[in-house]
VOZAPA-224676 format. One record per residue (C-alpha): residue number from 1; x, y, z. Coordinates in steps of 0.1 Angstrom, whole numbers. Layout:
N
{NUM,{X,Y,Z}},
...
This chain:
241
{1,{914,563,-1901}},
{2,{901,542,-1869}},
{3,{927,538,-1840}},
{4,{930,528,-1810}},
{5,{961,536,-1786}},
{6,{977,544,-1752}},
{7,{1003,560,-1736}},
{8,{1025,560,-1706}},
{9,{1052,570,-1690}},
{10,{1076,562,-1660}},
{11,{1107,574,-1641}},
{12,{1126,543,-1644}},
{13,{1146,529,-1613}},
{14,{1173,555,-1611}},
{15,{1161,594,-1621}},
{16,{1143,612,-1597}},
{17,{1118,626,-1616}},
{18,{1103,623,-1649}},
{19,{1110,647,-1678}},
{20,{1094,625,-1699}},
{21,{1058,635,-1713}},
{22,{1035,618,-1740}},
{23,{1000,619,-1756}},
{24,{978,599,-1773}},
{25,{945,621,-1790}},
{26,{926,591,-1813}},
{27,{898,619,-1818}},
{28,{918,645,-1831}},
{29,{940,622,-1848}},
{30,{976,629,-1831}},
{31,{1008,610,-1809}},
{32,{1034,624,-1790}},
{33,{1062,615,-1769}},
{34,{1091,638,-1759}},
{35,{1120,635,-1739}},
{36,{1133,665,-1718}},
{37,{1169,675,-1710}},
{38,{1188,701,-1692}},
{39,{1190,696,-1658}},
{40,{1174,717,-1625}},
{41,{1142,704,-1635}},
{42,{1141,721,-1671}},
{43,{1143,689,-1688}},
{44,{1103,687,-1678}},
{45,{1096,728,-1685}},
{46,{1114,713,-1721}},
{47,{1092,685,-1728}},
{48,{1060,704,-1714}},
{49,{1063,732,-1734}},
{50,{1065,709,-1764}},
{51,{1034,692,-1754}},
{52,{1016,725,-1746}},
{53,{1028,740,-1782}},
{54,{1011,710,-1798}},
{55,{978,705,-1779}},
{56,{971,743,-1788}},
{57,{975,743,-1823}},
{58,{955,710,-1831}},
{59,{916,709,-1839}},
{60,{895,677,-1848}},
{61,{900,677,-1887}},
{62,{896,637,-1897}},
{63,{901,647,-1937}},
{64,{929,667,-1939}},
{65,{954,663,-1966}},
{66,{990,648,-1961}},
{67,{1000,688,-1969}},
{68,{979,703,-1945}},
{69,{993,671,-1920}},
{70,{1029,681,-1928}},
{71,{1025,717,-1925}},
{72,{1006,714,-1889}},
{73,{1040,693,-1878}},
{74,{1063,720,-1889}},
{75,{1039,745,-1872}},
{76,{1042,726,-1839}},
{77,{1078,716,-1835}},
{78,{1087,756,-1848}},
{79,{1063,769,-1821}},
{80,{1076,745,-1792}},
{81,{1114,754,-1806}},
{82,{1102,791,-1800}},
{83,{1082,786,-1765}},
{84,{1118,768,-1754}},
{85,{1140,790,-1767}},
{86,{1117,822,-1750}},
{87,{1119,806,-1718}},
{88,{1155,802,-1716}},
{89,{1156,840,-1721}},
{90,{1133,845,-1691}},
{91,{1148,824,-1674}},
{92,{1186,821,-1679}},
{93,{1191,793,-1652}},
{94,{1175,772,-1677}},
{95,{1201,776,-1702}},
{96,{1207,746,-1724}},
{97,{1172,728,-1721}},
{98,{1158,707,-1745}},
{99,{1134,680,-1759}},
{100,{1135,654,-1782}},
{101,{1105,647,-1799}},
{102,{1081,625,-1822}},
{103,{1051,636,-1836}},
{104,{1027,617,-1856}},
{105,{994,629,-1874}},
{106,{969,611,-1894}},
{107,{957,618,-1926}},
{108,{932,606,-1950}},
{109,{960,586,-1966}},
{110,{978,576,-1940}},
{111,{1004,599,-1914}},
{112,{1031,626,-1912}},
{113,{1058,617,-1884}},
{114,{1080,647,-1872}},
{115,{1112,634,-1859}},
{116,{1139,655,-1839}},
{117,{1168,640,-1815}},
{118,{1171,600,-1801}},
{119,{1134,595,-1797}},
{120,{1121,570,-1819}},
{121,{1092,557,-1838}},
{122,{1085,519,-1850}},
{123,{1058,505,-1870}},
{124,{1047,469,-1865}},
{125,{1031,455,-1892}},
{126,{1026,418,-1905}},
{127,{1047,402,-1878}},
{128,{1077,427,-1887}},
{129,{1091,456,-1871}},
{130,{1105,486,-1888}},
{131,{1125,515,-1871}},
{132,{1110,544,-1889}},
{133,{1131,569,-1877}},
{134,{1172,577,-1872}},
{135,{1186,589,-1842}},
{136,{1202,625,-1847}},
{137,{1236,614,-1826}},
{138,{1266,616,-1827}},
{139,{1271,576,-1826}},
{140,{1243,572,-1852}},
{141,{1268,595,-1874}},
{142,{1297,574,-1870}},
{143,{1277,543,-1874}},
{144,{1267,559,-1908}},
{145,{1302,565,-1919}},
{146,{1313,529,-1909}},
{147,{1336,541,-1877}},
{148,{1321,519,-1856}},
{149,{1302,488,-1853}},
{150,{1270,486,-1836}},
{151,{1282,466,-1807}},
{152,{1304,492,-1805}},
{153,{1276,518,-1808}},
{154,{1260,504,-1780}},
{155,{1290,515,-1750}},
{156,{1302,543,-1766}},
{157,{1316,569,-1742}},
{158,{1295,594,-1765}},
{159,{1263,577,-1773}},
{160,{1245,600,-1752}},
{161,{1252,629,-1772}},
{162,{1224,643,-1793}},
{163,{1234,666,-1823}},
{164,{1200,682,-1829}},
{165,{1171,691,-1804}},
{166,{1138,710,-1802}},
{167,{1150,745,-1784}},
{168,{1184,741,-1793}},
{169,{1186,775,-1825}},
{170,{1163,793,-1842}},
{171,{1166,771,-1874}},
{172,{1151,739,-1859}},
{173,{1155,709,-1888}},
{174,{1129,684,-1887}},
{175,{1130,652,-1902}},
{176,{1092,644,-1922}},
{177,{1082,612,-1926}},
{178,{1053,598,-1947}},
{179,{1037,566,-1946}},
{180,{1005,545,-1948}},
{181,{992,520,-1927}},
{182,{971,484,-1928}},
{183,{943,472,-1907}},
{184,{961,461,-1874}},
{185,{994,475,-1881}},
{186,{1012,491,-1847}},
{187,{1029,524,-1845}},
{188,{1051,527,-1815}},
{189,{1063,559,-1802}},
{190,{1092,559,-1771}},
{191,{1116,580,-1759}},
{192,{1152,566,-1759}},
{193,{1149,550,-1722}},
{194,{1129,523,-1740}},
{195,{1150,522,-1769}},
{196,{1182,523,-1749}},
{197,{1173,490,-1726}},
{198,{1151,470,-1750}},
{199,{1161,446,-1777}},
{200,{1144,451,-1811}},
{201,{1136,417,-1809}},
{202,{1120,417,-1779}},
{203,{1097,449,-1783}},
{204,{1087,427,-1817}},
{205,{1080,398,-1793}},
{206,{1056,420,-1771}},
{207,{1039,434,-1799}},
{208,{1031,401,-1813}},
{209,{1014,389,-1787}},
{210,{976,384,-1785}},
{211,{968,410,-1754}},
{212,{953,442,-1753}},
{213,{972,477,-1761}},
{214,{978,489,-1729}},
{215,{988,458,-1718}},
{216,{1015,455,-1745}},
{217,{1026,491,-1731}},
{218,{1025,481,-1694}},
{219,{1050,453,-1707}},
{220,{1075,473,-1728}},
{221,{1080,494,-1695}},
{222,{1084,465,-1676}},
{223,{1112,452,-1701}},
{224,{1132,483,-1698}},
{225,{1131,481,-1660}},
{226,{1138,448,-1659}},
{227,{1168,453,-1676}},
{228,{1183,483,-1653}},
{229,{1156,516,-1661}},
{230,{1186,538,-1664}},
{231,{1158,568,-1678}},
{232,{1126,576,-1681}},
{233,{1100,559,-1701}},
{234,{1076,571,-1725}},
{235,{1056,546,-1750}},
{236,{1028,559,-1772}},
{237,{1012,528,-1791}},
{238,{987,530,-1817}},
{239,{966,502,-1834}},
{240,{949,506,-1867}},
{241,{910,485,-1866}},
């Protein structure tokens, strides 16, 4: 599997700091963004520690299987839940922080996507965009059992509460994902301060356009501040050549 990708983040116009994090590794064949909560600047100790769990558990393997791809997900998000949850015993002040987080390895058939919380991933492929992922929230819930209507969804007095996150309990669900890919499909990772502020249609738009990756990342952040930056930004995209 060739790639190419990039990854950014930003603090948006109105947080002080960034507990956003991301990572793009073509060589070793993994993508990561992760979105910190909690407050007193754990929110960034949250998404770190996720990012540090990750990094030391990975090793250049370009053929492993779609079992050994799905395994070394579990094996990540479990140790991160477990780094979170052992630094909120060392330091209690911490109490209540959090990540969300998307993970995605390659395999030799295609990729495993670990999914927890309101982060997303999208794929991009043939001119149309897919959201490959559902937001663990309470809105998304109530969207699922028809209680409300997505216009509706969108100022909900609760659409900022997530019902699952890495660090939350010791019996962490994560939601697998398996899929393949075509020569010059996009995968695009993001936190929910993209998702939040940016039209589907108009991430499609960007990604259809003929300019190079990191450009195309550069302009999804700009969208979101453009349209207020209420949160950090983090956008992982990924190119299959």
């Amino acid at each position: 599997m060739y790639t190419i990708a990039c990854c950014n983040t930003d603090p948006g116009l109105v947080r002080s700091h960034n507990e956003d994090t991301c990572l793009a590794n073509n060589e070793d064949g993994y993508f990561l963004v992760a979105d910190g909560m909690g407050g007193a600047a754990a929110g960034e100790v949250a998404s770190a520690l996720f990012k540090k769990a990750t990094v030391g558990l990975f090793s250049s393997d370009p053929e492993r299987t779609p079992d050994e791809a799905q395994e070394l997900v579990m094996e990540c998000f479990q140790s991160a839940n477990r780094k979170i949850l052992s630094h909120v015993n060392e330091v209690p002040s911490h109490s209540g922080m959090g990540c969300t987080a998307e993970l995605l390895v390659f395999h030799n058939d295609g990729f495993i996507l670990g999914h927890v919380g309101d982060s997303r991933t999208y794929s991009w492929s043939r001119g149309r965009l897919k959201q490959l992922t559902k937001d663990h929230t309470f809105v998304q819930e109530q969207l699922d059992q028809d209680l409300i209507s997505k216009e509706q969804a969108k100022t909900h007095s609760m659409r900022n509460l997530i019902l699952r996150v890495v660090g939350s309990n010791d019996g962490l669900k994560v939601d697998i994902i398996h899929d393949n890919v075509l020569v010059g499909d996009i995968l695009l990772l993001c936190t929910d301060g993209l998702s939040s502020m940016v039209e589907d249609v108009q991430v499609k738009e960007i990604l259809a356009i003929e300019e190079p990756l990191a450009v195309k990342g550069t302009m999804l952040i700009d969208q979101a501040n453009n349209a207020g930056g209420k949160d950090n930004i983090a956008v992982v995209l990924i190119e299959i050549i």
